[in-house]
C-alpha positions in Angstrom: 0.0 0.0 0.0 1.7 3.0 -0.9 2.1 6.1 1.3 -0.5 8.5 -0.3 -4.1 7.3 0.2 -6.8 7.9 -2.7 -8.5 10.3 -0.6 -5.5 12.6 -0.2 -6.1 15.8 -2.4 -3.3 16.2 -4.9 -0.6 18.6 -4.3 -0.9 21.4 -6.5 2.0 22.3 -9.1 4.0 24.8 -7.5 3.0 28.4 -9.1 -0.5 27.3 -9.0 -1.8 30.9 -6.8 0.3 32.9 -9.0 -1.4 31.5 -12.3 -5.2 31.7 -10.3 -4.3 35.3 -9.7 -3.3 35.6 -13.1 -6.2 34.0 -15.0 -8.4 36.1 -12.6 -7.2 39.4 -12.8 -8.1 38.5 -17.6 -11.6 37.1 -16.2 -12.2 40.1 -13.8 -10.6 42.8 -15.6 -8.2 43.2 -12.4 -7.2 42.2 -9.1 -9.5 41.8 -6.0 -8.7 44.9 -4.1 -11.8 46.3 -3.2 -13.5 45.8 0.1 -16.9 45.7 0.8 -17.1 48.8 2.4 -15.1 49.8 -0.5 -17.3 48.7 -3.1 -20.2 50.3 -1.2 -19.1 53.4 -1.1 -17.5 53.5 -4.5 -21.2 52.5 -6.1 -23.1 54.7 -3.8 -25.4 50.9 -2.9 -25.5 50.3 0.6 -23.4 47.8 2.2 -25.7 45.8 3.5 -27.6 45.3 -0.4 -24.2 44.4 -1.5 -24.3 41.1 0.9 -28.2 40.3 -0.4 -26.7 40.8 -4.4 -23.7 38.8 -3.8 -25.3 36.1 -1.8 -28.4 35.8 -4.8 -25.2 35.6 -7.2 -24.7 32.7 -5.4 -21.5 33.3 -4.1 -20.9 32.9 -0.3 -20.7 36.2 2.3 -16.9 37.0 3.0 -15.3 39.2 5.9 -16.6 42.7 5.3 -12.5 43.4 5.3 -11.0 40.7 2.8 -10.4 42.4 -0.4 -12.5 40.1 -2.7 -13.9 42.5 -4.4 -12.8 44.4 -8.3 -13.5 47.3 -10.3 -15.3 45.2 -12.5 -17.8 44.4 -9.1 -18.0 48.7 -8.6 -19.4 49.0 -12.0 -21.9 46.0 -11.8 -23.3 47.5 -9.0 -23.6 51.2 -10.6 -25.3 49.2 -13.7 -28.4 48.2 -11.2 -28.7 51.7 -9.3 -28.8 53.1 -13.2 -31.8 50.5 -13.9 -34.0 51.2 -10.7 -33.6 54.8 -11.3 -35.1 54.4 -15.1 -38.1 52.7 -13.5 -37.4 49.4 -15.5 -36.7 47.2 -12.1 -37.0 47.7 -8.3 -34.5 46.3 -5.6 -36.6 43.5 -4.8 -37.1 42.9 -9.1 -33.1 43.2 -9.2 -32.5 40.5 -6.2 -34.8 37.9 -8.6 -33.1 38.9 -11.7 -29.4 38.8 -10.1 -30.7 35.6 -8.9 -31.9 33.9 -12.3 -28.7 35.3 -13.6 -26.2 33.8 -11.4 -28.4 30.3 -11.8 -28.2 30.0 -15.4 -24.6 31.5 -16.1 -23.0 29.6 -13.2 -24.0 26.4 -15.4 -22.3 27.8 -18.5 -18.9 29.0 -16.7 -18.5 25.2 -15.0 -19.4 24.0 -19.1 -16.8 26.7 -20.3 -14.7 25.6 -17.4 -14.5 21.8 -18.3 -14.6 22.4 -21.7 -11.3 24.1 -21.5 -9.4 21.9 -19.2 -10.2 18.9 -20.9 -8.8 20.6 -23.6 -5.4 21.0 -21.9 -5.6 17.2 -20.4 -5.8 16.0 -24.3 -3.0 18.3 -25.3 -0.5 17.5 -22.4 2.7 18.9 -24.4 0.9 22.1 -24.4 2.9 24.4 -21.3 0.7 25.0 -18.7 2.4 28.4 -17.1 1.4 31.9 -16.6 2.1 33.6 -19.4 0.7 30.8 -21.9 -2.5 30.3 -20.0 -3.6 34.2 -19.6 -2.6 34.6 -23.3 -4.9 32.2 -24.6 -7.8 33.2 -22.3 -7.0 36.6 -23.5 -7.6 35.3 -27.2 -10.3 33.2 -26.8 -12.8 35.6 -23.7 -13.4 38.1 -26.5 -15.1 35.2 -28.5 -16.6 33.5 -25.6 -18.5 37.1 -25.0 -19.4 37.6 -28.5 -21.5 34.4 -29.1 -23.3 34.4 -25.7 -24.1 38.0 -26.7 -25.3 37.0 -29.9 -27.4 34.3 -28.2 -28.8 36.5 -25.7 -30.1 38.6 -28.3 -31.4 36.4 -30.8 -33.5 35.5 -27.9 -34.3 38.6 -26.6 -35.9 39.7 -30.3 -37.5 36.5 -30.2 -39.5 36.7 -27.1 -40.0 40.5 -27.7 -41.6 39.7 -31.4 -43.9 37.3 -29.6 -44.9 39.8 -27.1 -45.7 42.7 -29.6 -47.7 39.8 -32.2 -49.8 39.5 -28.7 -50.5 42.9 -27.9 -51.4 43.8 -31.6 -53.9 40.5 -30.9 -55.7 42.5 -28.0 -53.9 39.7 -25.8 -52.6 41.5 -22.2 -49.2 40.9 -21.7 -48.1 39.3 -18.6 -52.0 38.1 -18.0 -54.2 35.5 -18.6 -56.6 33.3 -16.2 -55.3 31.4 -13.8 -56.0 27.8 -11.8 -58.8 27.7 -9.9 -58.8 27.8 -6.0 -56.6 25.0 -4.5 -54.3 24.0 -7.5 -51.2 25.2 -6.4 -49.5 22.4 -5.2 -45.7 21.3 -3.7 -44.8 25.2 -2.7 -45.6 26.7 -6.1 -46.3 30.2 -5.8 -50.5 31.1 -6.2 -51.6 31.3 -9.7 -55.2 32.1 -9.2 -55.5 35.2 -12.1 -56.6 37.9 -9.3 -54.0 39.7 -9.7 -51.0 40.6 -12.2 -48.1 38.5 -11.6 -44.9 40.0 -10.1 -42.3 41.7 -11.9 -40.0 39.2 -14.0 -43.8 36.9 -14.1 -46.1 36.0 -16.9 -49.4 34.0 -16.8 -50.9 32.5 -19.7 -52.8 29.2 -20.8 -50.3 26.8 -22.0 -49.3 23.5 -22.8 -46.4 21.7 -20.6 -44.9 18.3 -21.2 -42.2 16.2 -19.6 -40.4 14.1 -21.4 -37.9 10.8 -19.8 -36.3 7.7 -20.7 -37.9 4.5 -19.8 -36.1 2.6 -18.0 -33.1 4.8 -17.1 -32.2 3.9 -13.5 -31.6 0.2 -14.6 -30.1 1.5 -17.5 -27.0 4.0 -16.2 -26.1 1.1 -13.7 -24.3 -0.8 -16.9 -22.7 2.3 -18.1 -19.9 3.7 -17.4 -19.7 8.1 -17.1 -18.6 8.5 -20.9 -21.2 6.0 -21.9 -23.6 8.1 -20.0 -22.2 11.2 -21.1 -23.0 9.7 -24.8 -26.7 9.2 -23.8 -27.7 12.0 -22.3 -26.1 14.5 -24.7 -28.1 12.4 -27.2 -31.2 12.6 -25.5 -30.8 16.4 -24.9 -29.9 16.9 -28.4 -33.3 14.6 -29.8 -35.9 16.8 -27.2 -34.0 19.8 -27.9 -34.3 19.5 -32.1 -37.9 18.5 -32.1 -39.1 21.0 -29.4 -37.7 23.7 -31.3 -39.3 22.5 -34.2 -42.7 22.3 -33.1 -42.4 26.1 -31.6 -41.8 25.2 -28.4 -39.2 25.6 -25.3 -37.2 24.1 -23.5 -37.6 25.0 -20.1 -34.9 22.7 -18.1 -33.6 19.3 -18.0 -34.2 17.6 -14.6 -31.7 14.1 -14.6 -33.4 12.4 -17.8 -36.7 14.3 -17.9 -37.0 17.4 -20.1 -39.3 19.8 -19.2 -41.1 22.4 -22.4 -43.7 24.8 -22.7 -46.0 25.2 -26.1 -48.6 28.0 -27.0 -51.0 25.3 -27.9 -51.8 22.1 -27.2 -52.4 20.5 -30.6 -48.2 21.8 -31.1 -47.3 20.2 -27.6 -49.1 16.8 -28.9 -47.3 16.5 -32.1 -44.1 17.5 -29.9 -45.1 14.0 -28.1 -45.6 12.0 -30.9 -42.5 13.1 -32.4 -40.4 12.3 -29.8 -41.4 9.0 -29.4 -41.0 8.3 -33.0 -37.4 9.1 -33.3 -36.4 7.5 -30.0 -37.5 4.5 -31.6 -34.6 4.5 -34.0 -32.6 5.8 -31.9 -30.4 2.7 -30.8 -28.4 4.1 -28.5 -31.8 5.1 -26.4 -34.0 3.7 -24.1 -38.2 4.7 -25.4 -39.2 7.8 -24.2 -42.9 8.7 -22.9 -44.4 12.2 -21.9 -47.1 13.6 -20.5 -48.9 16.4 -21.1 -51.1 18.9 -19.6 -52.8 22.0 -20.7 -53.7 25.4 -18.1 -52.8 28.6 -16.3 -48.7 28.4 -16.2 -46.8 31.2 -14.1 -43.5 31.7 -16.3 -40.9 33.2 -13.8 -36.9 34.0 -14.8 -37.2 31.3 -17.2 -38.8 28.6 -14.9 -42.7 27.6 -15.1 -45.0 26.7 -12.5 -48.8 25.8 -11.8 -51.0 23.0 -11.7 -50.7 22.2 -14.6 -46.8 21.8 -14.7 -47.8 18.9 -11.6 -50.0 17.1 -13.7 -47.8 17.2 -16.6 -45.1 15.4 -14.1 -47.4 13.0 -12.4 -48.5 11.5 -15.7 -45.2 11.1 -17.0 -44.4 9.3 -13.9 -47.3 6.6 -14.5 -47.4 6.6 -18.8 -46.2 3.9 -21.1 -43.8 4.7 -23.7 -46.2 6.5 -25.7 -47.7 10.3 -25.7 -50.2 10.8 -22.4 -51.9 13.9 -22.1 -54.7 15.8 -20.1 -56.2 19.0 -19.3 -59.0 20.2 -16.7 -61.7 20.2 -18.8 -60.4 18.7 -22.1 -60.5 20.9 -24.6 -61.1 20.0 -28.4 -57.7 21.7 -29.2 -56.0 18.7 -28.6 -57.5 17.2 -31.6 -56.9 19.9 -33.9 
């Protein structure tokens, strides 16, 4: 048995706080010297908003005197003060939106993360020191920048084009009948149409379906993590083509269940059928079943809740591997 047990942590190459620092300071746009105290009087925020807006980042509370803090922090901060004086969000709008941000990026930086030092482990002759690492993140943060940008907008214009073809149908915006008394169910918030939803909300009719593999539990425990890897990206990459191309969204993934919204429910049934028809001929996948439902769904920073989001979970849970769908009453717009 040899000295070092497989629980030790490895001891890091020597230089390793240097080229943290390093990375850092091309990430940041400088080094942490800031306080919080600093950084609260430098914005003109108040100290004590600064701890709510880092902790919604997701990032956990420091020592109000360890320099943690960058310039780069300093004008975040000033960015949000500019936007609730506009009138376009309020504090308690900018602690949900700070929030939803630091949820969704988080997942791309620990992608963008991985995808880069995987990169390095199948290129071990490349040098890994200071000056090689910071010039190539340098190069390539530019890039990085410009396609989530370009994402971000082509989404934007999407969701805005949608909201203007509503208003010019007489639709209200951000409205729409809700559940009746009593559906809200597992700590969703109340969707009952009394009163317009809070900022960053949107209540409408709509169809929600889950999709999952059949079987997958027994399934993963003969695979090993790149076999798994090969599967899932596989089963994200099916639900994702075909949801697109029946107009609708992917909300989330949850394990092997993928969770999408449709404006209709004749689109969210043909979304069904389709996916079960190409997981069939799909070797390298288990079936797939989903269940539908169709109601009142709250849409909130990109997440979607109600009854009707419930029901379209617990019939996924009991369906064969084949479409199952309901609504409270059932409309003929499923057979459209």
């Amino acid at each position: 048995m040899s000295a070092r047990g497989p629980a030790e942590e490895p001891v890091p190459p020597a230089g390793i706080d240097e080229l943290r620092r390093a990375i850092e300071e091309v990430l940041l746009g400088g080094g942490r010297i800031w306080t919080r105290g600093d950084i609260a009087e430098r914005s003109g925020v108040r100290s004590e908003r600064t701890v709510q807006i880092w902790r919604a980042l997701g990032f956990p509370v420091v020592d109000d005197e360890a320099r943690v803090f960058t310039d780069a922090d300093v004008d975040a901060l000033r960015a949000g003060e500019r936007l609730i004086e506009a009138g376009l969000i309020t504090e308690e709008s900018e602690t949900m939106m700070v929030r939803a941000l630091g949820h969704h990026l988080s997942r791309l930086a620990e992608w963008q993360a991985h995808t880069l030092w995987s990169w390095l482990n199948r290129h071990p002759g490349i040098p890994v020191d200071e000056g090689e690492l910071t010039d190539r993140a340098a190069a390539l943060l530019p890039e990085m920048e410009l396609l989530q940008r370009h994402v971000w907008r082509r989404h934007l214009a999407a969701y805005l084009g949608r909201a203007l073809a509503e208003a010019e149908e007489n639709v209200p915006v951000g409205t729409g009948p809700g559940p009746g008394p009593g559906d809200g169910e597992r700590g969703d918030p109340a969707v009952d149409g009394s009163a317009l939803p809070a900022e960053g909300a949107d209540v409408r009719d709509r169809a929600v379906g889950f999709t999952d593999m059949v079987g997958y539990t027994r399934m993963t425990r003969g695979l090993d993590s790149g076999e798994l890897v090969r599967v899932l990206d596989r089963f994200e990459s099916l639900t994702g083509d075909v949801v697109a191309e029946g107009r609708g969204r992917v909300v989330k993934t949850i394990g092997d269940e993928v969770l999408f919204v449709c404006e209709s429910a004749p689109a969210a049934a043909d979304i069904a059928l389709e996916l079960t028809a190409r997981a069939e001929r799909e070797q390298e996948l288990p079936q797939v079943r989903t269940g539908l439902a169709h109601g009142a769904v709250l849409s909130r920073f990109g997440d979607v809740y109600g009854a009707a989001v419930n029901i379209a979970a617990r019939l996924t849970a009991v369906a064969r591997p084949t479409p199952c769908w309901s609504t409270r009453p059932s409309p003929a717009s499923w057979r459209a």
